[in-house]
C-alpha positions in Angstrom: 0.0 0.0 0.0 3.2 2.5 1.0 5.2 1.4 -2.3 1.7 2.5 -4.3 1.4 5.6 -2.8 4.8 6.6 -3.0 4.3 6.1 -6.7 1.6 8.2 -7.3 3.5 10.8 -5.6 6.0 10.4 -7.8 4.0 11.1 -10.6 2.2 14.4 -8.9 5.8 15.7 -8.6 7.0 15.3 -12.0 3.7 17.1 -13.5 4.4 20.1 -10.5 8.0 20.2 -11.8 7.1 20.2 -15.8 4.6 22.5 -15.4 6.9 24.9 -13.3 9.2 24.5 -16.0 6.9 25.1 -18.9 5.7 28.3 -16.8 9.3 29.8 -16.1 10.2 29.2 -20.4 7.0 30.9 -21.0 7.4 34.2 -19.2 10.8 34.2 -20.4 9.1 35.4 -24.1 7.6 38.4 -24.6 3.8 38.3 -25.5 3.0 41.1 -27.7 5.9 43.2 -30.2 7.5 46.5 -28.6 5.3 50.0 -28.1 6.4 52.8 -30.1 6.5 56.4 -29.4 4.5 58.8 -31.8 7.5 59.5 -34.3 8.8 55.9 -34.5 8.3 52.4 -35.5 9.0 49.0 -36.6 11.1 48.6 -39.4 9.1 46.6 -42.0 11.8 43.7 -41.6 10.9 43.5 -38.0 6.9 43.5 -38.7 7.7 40.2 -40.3 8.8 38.7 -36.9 5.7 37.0 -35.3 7.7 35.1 -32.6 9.0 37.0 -29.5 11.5 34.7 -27.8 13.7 35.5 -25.0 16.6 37.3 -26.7 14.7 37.9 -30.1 16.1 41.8 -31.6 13.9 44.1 -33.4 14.5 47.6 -35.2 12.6 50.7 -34.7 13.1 53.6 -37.1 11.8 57.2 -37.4 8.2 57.2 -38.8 7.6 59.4 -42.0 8.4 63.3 -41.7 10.7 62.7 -39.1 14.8 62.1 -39.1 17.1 60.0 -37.1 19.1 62.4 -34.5 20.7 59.8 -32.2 20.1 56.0 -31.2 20.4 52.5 -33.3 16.9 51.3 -33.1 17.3 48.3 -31.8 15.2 46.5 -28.9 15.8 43.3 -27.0 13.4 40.6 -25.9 14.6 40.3 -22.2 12.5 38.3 -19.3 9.1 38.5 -21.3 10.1 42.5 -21.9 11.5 44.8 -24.5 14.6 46.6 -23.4 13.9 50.5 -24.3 15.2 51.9 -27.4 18.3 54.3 -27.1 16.5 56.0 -31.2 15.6 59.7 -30.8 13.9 61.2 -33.6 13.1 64.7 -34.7 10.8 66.8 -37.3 12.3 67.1 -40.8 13.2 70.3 -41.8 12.5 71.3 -45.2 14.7 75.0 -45.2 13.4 78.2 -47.1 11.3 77.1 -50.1 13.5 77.3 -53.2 13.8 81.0 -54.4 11.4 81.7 -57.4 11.1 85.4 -59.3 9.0 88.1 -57.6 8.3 85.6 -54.7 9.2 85.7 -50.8 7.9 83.9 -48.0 7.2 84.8 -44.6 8.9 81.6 -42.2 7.8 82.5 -38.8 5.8 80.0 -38.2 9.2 77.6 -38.9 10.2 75.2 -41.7 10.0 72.0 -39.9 7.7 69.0 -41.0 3.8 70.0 -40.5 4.7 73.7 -41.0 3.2 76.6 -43.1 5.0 79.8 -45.3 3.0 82.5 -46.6 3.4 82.8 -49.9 3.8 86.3 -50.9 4.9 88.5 -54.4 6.6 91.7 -54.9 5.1 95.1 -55.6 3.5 94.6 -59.4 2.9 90.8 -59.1 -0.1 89.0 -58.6 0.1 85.7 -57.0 -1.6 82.5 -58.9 -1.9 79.1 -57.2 -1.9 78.6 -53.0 -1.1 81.3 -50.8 0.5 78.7 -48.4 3.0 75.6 -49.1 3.3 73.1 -46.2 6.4 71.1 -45.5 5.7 67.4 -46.0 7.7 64.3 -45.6 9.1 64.7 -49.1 9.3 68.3 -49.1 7.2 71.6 -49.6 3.7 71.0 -50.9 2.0 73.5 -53.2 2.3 75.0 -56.2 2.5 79.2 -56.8 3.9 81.6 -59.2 3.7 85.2 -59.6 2.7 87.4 -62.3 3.3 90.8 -63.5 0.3 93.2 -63.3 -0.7 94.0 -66.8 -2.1 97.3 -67.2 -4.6 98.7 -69.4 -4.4 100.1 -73.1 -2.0 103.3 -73.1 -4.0 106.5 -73.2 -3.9 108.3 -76.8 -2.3 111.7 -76.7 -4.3 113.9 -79.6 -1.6 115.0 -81.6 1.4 112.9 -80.4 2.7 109.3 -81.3 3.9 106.7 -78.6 6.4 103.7 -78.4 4.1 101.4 -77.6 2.9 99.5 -80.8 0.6 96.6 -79.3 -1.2 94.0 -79.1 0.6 93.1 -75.5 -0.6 95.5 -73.1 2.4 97.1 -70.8 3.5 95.2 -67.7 4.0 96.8 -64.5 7.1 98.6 -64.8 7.5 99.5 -68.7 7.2 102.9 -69.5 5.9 104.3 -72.6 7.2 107.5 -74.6 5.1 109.9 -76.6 6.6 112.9 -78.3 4.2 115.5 -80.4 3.9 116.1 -84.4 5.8 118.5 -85.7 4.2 122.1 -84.8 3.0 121.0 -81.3 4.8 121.4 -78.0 4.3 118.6 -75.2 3.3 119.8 -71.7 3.6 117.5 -69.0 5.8 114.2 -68.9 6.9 112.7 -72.2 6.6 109.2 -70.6 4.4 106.8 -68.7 5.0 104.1 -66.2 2.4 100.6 -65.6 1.9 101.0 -62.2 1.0 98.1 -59.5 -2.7 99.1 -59.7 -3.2 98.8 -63.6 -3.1 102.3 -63.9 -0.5 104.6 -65.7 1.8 107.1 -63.5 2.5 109.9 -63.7 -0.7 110.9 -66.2 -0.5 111.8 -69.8 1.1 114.4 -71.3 -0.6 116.7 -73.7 0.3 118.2 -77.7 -0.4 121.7 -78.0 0.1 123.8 -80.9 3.1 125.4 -81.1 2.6 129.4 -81.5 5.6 131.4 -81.3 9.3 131.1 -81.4 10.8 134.2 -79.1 14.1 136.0 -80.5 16.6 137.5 -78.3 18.7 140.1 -79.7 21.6 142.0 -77.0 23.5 145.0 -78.9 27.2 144.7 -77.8 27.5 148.4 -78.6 24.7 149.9 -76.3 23.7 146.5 -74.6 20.3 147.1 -75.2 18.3 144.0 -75.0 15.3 143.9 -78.0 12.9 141.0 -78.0 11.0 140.5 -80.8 8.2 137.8 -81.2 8.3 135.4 -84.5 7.4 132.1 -86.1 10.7 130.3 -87.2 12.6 133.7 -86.8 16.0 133.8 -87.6 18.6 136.9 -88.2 21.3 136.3 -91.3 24.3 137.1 -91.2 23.6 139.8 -93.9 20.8 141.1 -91.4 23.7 141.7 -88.7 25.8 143.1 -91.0 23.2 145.9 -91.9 22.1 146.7 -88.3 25.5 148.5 -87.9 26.5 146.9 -84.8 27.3 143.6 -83.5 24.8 141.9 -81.9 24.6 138.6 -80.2 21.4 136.7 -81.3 20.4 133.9 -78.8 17.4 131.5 -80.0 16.4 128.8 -76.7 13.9 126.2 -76.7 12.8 127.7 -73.3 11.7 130.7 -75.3 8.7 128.9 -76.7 5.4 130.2 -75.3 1.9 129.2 -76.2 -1.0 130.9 -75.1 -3.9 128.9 -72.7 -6.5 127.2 -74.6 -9.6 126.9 -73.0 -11.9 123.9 -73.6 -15.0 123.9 -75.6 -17.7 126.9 -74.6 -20.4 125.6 -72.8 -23.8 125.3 -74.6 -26.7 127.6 -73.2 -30.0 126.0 -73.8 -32.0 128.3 -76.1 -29.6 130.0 -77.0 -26.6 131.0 -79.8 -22.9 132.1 -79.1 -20.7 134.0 -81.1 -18.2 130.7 -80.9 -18.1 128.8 -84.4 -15.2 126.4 -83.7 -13.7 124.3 -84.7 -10.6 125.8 -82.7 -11.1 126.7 -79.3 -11.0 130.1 -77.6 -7.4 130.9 -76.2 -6.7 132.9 -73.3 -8.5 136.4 -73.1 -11.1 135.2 -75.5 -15.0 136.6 -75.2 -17.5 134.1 -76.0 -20.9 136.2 -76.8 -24.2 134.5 -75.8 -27.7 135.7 -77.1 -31.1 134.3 -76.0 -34.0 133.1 -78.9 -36.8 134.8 -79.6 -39.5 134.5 -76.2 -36.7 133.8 -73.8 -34.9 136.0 -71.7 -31.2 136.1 -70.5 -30.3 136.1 -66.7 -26.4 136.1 -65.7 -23.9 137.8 -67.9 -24.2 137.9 -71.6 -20.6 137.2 -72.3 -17.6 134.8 -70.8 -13.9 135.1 -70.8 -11.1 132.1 -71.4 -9.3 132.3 -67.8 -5.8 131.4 -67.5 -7.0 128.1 -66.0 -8.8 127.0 -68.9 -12.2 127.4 -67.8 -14.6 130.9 -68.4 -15.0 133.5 -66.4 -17.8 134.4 -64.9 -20.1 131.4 -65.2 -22.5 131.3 -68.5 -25.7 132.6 -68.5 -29.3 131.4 -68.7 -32.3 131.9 -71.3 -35.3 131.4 -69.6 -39.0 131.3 -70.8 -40.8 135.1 -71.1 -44.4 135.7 -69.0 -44.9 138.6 -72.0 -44.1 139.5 -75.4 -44.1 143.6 -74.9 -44.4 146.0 -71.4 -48.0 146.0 -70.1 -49.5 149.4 -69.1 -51.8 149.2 -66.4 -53.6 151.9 -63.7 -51.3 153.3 -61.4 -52.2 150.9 -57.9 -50.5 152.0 -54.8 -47.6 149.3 -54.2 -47.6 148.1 -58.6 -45.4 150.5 -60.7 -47.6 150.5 -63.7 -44.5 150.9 -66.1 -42.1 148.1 -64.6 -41.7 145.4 -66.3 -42.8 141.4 -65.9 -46.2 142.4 -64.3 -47.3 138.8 -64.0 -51.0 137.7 -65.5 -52.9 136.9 -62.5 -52.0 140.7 -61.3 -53.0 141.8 -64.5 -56.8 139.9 -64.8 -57.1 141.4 -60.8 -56.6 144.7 -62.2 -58.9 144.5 -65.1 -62.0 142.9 -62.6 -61.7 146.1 -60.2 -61.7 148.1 -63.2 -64.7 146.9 -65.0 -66.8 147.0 -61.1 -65.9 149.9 -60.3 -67.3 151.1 -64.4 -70.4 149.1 -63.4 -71.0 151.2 -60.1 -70.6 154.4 -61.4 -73.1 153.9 -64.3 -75.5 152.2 -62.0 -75.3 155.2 -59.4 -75.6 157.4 -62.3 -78.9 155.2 -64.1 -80.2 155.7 -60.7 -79.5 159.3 -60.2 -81.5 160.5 -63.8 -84.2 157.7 -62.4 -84.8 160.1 -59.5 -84.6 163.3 -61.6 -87.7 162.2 -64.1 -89.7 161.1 -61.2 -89.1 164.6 -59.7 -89.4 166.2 -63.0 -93.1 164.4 -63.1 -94.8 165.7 -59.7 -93.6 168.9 -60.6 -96.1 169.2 -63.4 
């Protein structure tokens, strides 16, 4: 009975001891592979590792976006854990977007992987595509390009020619020329520039017509200066020689004048003006104004070309007539009966007290012979 019992506790004592054993192997492997941090993981040779022995290595490696700064990766199967990873990983940085023409960007919000530049363009340039480029695992993201501003058609100058020949408009930057016809003097700035707004700077010049050419003639003898004003004037030589002195005859381009040209008169409704065009009036001018028949003028009948350009005083007015002639009327206290413009309605008022004031006086006087017959009667 002893010898059986000590064999079946034999037996319990092996299957304690093999299942200790199985027990201590088994927490000697790790269960589950390694945790990573948020920038790293396994390397896709180590995903392909499904048993985690004791001792079993693996690699970690920077996820994508990020870079390797210090550290080999590697983790170690040790007791049923992985030993900690010595990698250190950091945000890629992409540096200053390449440089592109008319273009900056505005880094301070950084250049490292997940970050935004402002896209932005120089003075004159329009920007076409993203207004932001993000730096991505493989670099900057986004696509942008600036443009010149392209301004409107130049502004034709009457009597003047320019260099610009078409069909391109100007750019922002080019400058156009213009220089007058021959017999017209430019005022203002012979050139142009396309502005960052689409507009032209500074404005136009103008063509006006060249009037007179100013002389200058100094006698060396009694240095008396004589200025004389001409078209195209010139002095010979043969026209010295007969003045009998010497003289010293100086011609400048700064002794071109030109009188103010005023613009076009303004038109009067009902009315004519002694302006017949097509020239306009120049400076000291009087522009006449007359009203048609049944209107009358109010203002002054005549303007003057200022040396603004503009008239002096303002034009006048032709306005309807009440009346074709004066009115004579009775002389009322308060009306003078000779004035002029007497409006209708006084007029018709005028007429009524009239005409009563007949009608009372020939009914007093039908009623005074009416009395004088009936006393005429009982004197008989």
């Amino acid at each position: 009975m002893e010898v059986v019992l000590n064999a079946s506790g034999l037996r319990k004592f092996r299957s304690l001891l093999l299942i200790h054993l199985f027990a201590v192997n088994a927490a000697a492997d790790c269960l589950t592979p390694p945790t990573t941090q948020h920038d790293t993981d396994l390397s896709e040779k180590s995903r392909m590792v499904d048993d985690y022995r004791e001792g079993v290595q693996l690699q970690l490696e920077c996820i994508s976006g990020y870079v390797r700064k210090s550290g080999t990766g590697n983790t170690t199967c040790n007791s049923g854990n992985w030993t900690k990873s010595d990698l250190i990983c950091t945000r890629k940085d992409c540096g200053p977007p390449h440089d592109q023409p008319h273009m900056k960007f505005n880094l301070s919000q950084g250049t490292l992987f997940g970050d935004a530049v402002q896209v932005l363009c120089d003075k004159g340039y329009l920007l076409s595509g993203v207004t932001f480029k993000q730096c991505l695992s493989f670099g900057w993201f986004g696509k942008a390009k600036c443009f010149a501003v392209v301004c409107k058609t130049p502004p034709e100058v009457a009597n003047a020619s320019s260099s610009w020949s078409g069909p391109k408009n100007p750019k922002y930057g080019e400058t156009i020329q213009y220089s007058c016809k021959e017999g017209y003097t430019l005022f203002g700035n012979s050139s142009i520039t396309c502005d960052e707004n689409g507009g032209y700077t500074p404005g136009p010049p103008e063509c006006k017509e060249t009037t007179s050419t100013v002389t200058i003639a100094i006698s060396t003898s009694h240095r008396n200066k004589l200025a004389t004003t001409q078209i195209a004037s010139t002095v010979s030589p043969s026209q010295e020689a007969a003045s009998g002195s010497s003289k010293e005859t100086a011609t400048s381009s700064l002794s071109s004048f030109q009188a103010v040209v005023c613009k076009t008169p303004p038109e009067v409704a009902n009315a004519s003006s002694s302006w017949s065009g097509p020239k306009n009036p120049k400076y000291g001018e009087t522009i006449q104004y007359s009203c048609k028949e049944g209107y009358t003028l109010f203002g002054n009948s005549s303007i003057t070309c200022d040396e603004n350009g503009g008239y002096t005083p303002g034009p006048p007015e032709c306005k309807v007539c009440q009346y074709h002639s004066p009115l004579h009327v009775l002389d009322v206290p308060g009306i003078n009966a000779n004035k002029e413009g007497v409006s209708v309605p006084v007029i018709i008022s005028l007429t009524a007290v009239f005409l009563v004031i007949i009608i009372v006086i020939g009914f007093l006087y039908m009623l005074h012979q009416k009395k004088k017959g009936n006393h005429a009667v009982q004197v008989v």
